[in-house]
C-alpha positions in Angstrom: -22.2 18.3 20.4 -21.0 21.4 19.7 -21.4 23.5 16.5 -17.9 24.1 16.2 -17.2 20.2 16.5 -20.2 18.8 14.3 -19.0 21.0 11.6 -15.2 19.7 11.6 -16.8 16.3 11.7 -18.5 17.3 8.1 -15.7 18.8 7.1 -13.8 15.4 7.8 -16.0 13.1 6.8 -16.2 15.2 3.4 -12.8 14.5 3.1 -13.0 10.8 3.7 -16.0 9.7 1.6 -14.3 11.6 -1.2 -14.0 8.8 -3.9 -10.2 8.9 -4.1 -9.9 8.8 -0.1 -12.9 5.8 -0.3 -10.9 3.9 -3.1 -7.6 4.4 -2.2 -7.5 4.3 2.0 -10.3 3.8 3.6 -11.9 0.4 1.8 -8.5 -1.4 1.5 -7.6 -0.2 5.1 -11.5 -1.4 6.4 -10.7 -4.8 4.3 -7.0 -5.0 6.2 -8.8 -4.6 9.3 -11.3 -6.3 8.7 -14.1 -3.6 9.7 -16.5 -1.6 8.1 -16.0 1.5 6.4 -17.5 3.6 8.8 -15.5 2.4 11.5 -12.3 3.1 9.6 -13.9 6.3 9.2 -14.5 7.2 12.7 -10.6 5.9 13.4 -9.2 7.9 11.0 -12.0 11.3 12.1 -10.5 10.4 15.8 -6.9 10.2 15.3 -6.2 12.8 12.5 -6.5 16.4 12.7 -7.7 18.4 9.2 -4.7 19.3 8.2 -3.3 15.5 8.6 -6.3 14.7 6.4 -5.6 16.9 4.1 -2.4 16.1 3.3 -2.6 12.1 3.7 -3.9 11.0 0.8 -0.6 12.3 -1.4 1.4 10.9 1.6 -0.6 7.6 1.6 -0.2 7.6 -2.6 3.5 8.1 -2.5 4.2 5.2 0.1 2.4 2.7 -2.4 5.3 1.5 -4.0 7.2 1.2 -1.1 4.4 -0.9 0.2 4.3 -3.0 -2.7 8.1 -3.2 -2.8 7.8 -4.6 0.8 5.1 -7.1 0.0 6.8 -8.1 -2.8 9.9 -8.6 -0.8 8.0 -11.2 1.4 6.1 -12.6 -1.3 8.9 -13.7 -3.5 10.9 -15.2 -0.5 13.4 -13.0 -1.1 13.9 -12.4 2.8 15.7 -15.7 2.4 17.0 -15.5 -1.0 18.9 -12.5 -0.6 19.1 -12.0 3.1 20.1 -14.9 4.3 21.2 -17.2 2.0 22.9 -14.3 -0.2 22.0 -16.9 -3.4 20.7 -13.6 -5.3 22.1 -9.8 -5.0 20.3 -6.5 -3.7 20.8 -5.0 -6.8 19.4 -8.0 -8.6 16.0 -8.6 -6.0 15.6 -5.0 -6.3 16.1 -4.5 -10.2 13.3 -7.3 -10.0 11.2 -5.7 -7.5 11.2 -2.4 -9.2 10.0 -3.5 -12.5 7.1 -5.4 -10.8 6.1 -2.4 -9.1 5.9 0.0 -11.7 4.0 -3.2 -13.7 1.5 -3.0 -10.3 0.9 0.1 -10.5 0.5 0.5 -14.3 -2.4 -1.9 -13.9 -0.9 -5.8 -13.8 -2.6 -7.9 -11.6 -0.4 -8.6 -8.3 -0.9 -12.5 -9.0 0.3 -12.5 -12.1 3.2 -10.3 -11.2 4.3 -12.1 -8.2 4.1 -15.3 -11.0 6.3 -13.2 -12.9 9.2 -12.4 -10.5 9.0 -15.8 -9.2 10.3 -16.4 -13.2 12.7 -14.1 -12.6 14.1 -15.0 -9.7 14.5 -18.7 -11.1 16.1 -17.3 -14.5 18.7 -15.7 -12.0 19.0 -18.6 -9.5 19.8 -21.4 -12.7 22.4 -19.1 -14.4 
């Protein structure tokens, strides 16, 4: 390997052992995948550039509550709630949706979150 090369690959791997890339991308995307750490490591050194890595992370942290919108979406049936059987609003799944995020992120366990809009979403469904 060349001495050009080897370095970038310190450079990267600098970048992704970093505890806020460790916590935040690479373990939950190694769980995901089911894979180990260091070969969501060597994916991520293969297929992004530094500059990509550089800038991911704040990329990767401001998709979070979109993610968690989405997974909340699915989790809380609201695909057929809202989508197809029109029984609740968009307004209304997404006034819903929004406060759990924020409650996510603020530190609320998903679980109990998830237990939380299903409340909700009942409350709504009974008026």
């Amino acid at each position: 390997m060349d001495e050009d090369k080897e370095l970038l690959e310190k450079m990267k791997l600098r970048i992704l052992r970093s505890f806020k890339w460790k916590e935040d991308v690479v373990n939950p995307l190694a769980i995901e995948l089911e894979i180990t750490n260091e070969d969501m490591e060597k994916i991520l050194m293969n297929k992004l550039d530094m500059s990509s890595l550089e800038a991911l992370h704040a990329t990767f942290e401001s998709a979070r509550p979109h993610c968690l919108s989405e997974k909340l979406h699915a989790d809380l049936r609201l695909c057929w709630l809202c989508d197809v059987m029109d029984l609740l609003s968009i307004e209304e799944a997404d006034e819903i949706k929004i406060k759990l995020v924020k409650e996510i992120i603020g530190g609320k366990d998903y679980k109990e979150a998830l237990t939380l809009g299903k409340k909700q979403i009942l409350t709504l469904l009974q008026e």
